[in-house]
C-alpha positions in Angstrom: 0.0 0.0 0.0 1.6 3.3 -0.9 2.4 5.9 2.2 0.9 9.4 2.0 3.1 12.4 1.9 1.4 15.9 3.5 2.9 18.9 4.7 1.1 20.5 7.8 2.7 24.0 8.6 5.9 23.5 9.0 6.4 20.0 8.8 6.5 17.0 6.4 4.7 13.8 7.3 4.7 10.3 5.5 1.4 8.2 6.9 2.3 4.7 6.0 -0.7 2.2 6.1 -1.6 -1.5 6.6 1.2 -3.6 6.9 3.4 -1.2 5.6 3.6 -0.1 9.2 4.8 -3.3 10.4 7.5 -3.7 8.0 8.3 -0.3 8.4 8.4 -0.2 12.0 6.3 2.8 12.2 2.8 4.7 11.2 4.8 7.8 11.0 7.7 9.6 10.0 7.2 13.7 10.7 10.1 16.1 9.8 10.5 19.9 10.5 10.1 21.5 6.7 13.3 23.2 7.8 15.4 20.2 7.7 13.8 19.0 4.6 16.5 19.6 1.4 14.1 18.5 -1.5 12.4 16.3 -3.3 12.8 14.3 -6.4 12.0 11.4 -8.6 15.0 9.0 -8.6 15.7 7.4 -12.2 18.1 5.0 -10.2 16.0 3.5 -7.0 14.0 1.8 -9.7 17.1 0.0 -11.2 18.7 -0.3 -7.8 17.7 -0.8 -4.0 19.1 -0.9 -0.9 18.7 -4.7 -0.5 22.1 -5.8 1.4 23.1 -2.5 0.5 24.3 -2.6 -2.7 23.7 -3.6 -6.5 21.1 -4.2 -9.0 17.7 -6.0 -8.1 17.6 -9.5 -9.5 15.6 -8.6 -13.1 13.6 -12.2 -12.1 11.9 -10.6 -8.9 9.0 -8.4 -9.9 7.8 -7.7 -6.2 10.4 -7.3 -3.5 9.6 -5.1 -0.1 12.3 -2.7 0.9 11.0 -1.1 4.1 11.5 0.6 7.7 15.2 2.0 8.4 18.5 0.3 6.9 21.9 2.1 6.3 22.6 2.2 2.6 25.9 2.9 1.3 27.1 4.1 4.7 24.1 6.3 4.5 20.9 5.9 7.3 17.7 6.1 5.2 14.2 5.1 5.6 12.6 2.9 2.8 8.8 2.3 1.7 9.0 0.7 -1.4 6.9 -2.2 -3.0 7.6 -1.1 -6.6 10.4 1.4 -7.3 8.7 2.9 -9.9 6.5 4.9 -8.2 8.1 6.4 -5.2 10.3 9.7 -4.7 13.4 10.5 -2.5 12.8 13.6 -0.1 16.7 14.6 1.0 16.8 15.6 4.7 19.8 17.1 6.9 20.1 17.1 10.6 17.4 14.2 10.9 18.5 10.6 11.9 17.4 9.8 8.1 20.0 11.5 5.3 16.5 10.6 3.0 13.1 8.8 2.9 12.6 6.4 -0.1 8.9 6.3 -0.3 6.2 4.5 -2.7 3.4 7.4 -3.6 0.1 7.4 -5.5 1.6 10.3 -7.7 5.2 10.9 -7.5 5.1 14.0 -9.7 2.8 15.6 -7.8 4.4 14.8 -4.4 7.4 16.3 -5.4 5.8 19.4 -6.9 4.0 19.7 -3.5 6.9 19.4 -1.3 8.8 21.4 -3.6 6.1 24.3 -3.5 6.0 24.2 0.3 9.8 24.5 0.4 9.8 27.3 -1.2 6.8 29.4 0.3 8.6 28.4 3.7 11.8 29.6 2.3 10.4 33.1 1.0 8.8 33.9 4.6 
C-alpha cells in the first residue's frame, strides 16, 4: 500500500498504512520543513535498491519489499518501497534519516507539493 506524503505548517509527514507499518516499523515519520532539502524522482531507485546495501535487483523478482530503516551505502535512510517505480526520495539534513525512499500514488505531484511548500517556507 503506498504511504501518504502531507505537509502541515511547518512539517512534512509520511502516513504509511496497513502492513506497511509493520514492515516499516512505524505509522509515521514527521520532519521539521526546515530540515527537509528537496524532493525528487530518482531514475536510479528503480534500477537499484538498498537490498544488502548494494547492487542491482535480481531482473527475475518483480515484487520485492524494501522497508523501515536500513543504512545504505554508509548512508541511514528510511525505505517504503513495494515497486520502485512509483516512489520519490525527499533529501533531509540534521534528521536521523540522510533521505526517505517512499512508494506514492503520484510521484510528480508529491514532489511538486513538497517542492512548493519549500519554497513558500523559504520566501517567509
Amino acid at each position: 500500500m503506498k504511504a501518504r506524503v502531507d505537509i502541515d505548517g511547518e512539517r512534512l509527514i509520511v502516513t504509511m498504512h496497513g502492513f506497511d507499518v509493520v514492515w516499516t516499523f512505524r505509522r509515521r515519520v514527521v520532519v521539521p520543513l526546515a530540515h527537509v532539502k528537496g524532493a525528487r524522482i530518482d531514475p536510479h531507485v528503480e534500477r537499484r535498491g538498498p537490498w544488502l546495501g548494494a547492487g542491482q535487483t535480481v531482473a527475475l523478482l518483480d515484487y520485492a519489499v524494501a522497508a523501515g530503516p536500513m543504512l545504505v551505502h554508509g548512508r541511514h535512510e528510511f525505505w517504503d518501497v513495494h515497486h520502485p517505480d512509483s516512489c520519490v526520495t525527499i533529501d533531509l539534513e540534521d534528521e536521523p534519516f540522510e533521505r526517505l525512499v517512499i512508494e506514492v500514488e503520484d510521484p510528480p505531484a508529491t514532489v511538486e507539493a513538497v517542492t512548493a511548500a519549500l519554497e513558500q517556507a523559504r520566501a517567509a
